[in-house]
C-alpha positions in Angstrom: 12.8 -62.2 36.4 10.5 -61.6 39.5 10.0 -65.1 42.0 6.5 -65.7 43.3 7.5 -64.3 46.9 8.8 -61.0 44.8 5.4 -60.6 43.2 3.0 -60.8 46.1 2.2 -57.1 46.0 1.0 -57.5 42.5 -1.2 -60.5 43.1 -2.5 -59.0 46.5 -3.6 -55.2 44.1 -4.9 -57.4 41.5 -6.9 -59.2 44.3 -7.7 -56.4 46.2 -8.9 -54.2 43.2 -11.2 -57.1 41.6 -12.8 -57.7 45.2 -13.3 -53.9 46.2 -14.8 -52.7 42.0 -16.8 -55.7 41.8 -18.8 -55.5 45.4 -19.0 -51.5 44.7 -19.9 -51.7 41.4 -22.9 -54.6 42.8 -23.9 -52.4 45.5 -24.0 -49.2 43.3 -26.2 -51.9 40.7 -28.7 -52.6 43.8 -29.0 -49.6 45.2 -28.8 -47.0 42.7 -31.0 -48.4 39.8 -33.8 -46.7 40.9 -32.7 -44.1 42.0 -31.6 -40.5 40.5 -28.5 -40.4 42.7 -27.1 -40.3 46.3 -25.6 -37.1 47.8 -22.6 -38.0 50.4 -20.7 -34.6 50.5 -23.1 -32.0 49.5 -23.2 -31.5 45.4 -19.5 -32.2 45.8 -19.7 -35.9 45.9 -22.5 -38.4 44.7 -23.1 -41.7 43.9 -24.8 -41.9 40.9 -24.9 -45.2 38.6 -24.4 -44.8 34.9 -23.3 -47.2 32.5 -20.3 -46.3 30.2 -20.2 -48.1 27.0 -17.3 -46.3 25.9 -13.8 -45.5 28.0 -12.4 -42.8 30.0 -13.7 -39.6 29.4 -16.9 -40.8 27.8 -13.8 -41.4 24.7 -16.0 -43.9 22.1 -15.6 -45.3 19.1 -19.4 -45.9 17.7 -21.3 -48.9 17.7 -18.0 -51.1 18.0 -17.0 -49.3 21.6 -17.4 -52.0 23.6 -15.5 -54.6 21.6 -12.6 -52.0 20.6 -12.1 -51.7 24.7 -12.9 -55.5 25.6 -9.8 -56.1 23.0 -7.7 -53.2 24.1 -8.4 -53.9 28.3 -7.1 -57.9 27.4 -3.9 -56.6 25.9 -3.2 -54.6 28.5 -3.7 -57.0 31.4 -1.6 -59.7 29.3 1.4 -56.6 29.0 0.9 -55.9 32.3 1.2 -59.2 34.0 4.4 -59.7 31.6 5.8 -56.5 33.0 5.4 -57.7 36.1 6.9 -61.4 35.1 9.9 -58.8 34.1 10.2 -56.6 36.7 13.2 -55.7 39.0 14.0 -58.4 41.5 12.6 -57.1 45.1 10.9 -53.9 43.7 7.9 -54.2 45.8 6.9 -50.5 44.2 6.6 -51.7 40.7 4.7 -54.5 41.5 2.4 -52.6 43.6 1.9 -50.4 41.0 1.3 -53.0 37.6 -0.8 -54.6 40.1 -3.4 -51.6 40.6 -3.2 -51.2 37.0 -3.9 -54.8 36.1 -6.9 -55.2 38.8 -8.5 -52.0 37.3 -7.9 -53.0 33.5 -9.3 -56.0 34.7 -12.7 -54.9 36.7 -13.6 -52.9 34.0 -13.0 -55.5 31.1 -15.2 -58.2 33.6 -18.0 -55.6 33.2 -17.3 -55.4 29.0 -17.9 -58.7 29.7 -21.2 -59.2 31.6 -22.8 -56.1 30.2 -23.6 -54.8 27.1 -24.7 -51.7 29.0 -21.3 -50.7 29.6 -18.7 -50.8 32.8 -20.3 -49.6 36.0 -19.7 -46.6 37.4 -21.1 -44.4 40.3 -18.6 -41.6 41.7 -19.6 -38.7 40.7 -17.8 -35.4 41.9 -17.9 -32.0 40.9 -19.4 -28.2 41.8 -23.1 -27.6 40.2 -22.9 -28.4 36.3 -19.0 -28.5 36.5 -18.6 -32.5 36.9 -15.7 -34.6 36.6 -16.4 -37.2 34.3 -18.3 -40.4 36.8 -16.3 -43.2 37.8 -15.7 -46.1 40.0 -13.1 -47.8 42.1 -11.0 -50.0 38.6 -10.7 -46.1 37.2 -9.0 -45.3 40.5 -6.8 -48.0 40.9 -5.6 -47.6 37.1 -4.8 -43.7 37.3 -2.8 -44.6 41.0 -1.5 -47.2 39.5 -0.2 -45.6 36.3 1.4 -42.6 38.6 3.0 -45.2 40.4 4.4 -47.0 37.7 5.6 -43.7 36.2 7.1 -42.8 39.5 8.6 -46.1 39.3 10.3 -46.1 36.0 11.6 -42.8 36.6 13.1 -43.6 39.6 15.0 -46.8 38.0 15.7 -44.5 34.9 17.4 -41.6 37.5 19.3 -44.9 39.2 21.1 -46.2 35.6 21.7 -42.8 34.7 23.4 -41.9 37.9 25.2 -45.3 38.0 26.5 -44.8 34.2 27.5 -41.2 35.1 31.0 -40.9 36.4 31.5 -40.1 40.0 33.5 -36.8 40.8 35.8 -37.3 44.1 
């Protein structure tokens, strides 16, 4: 089981990713309500503020969206932080990583919170009518995150296996 010391990288993401979403998502709140968006790179990036009741994707689940995810975004910080709890002694990688995961799960379910319009988000990037779906800085840390933690696990999987395997001399 991970020490305090061992788990600083988490707590620092988790920190770093509430602080950085919740002052963008503000600022996107203050200046882009009136506004039909913000071109920073051309048509290729924008800052545009929407509200998204539902989750990634624009993936909803009728008029119950935002409880469904409120529920769903709780879980997964509490699995999270447990991961965390249960992680590798001195895997600075894999606390990194459940920490991106957990500040974004987290930003996002403050704003299921305080909103009944929906999280906050305001990237918007794409080529004419072909967009990517809009999103803000929690989404980011939760995809990096995720890859991280993937990367993670796979690299500890790839370590048993080749400690369980026997070595030819």
């Amino acid at each position: 089981m991970s020490s305090g010391a061992d788990r600083r990288w988490y707590w620092a993401a988790v920190l770093s990713v509430l602080i950085g979403d919740l002052v963008t998502k503000l600022a996107a709140e203050s200046y882009l309500l009136r506004s039909a968006g913000l071109r920073v790179i051309g048509d290729w990036v924008q800052l545009r503020l929407v509200y998204n009741p539902g989750a990634a994707f624009g993936l909803h689940v009728g008029p119950y969206s935002r409880w469904v995810f409120f529920v769903i975004a709780a879980v997964a910080v509490v699995v999270l932080f447990r991961m965390s709890r249960s992680a590798p002694v001195g895997d600075w990688f894999r606390q990194l990583a459940l920490g991106l995961v957990t500040g974004g799960a987290a930003g996002n379910l403050i704003d299921r919170i305080r909103s009944p319009r929906g999280v906050v988000d305001f990237l918007d990037m794409g080529i004419g009518t072909m967009r990517w779906p809009t999103f803000n800085v929690a989404d980011i840390a939760v995809s990096l995150g995720a890859i991280a933690l993937a990367i993670s696990l796979w690299r500890e999987d790839a370590e048993q296996t080749r400690s369980q395997s026997p070595s030819i001399t």
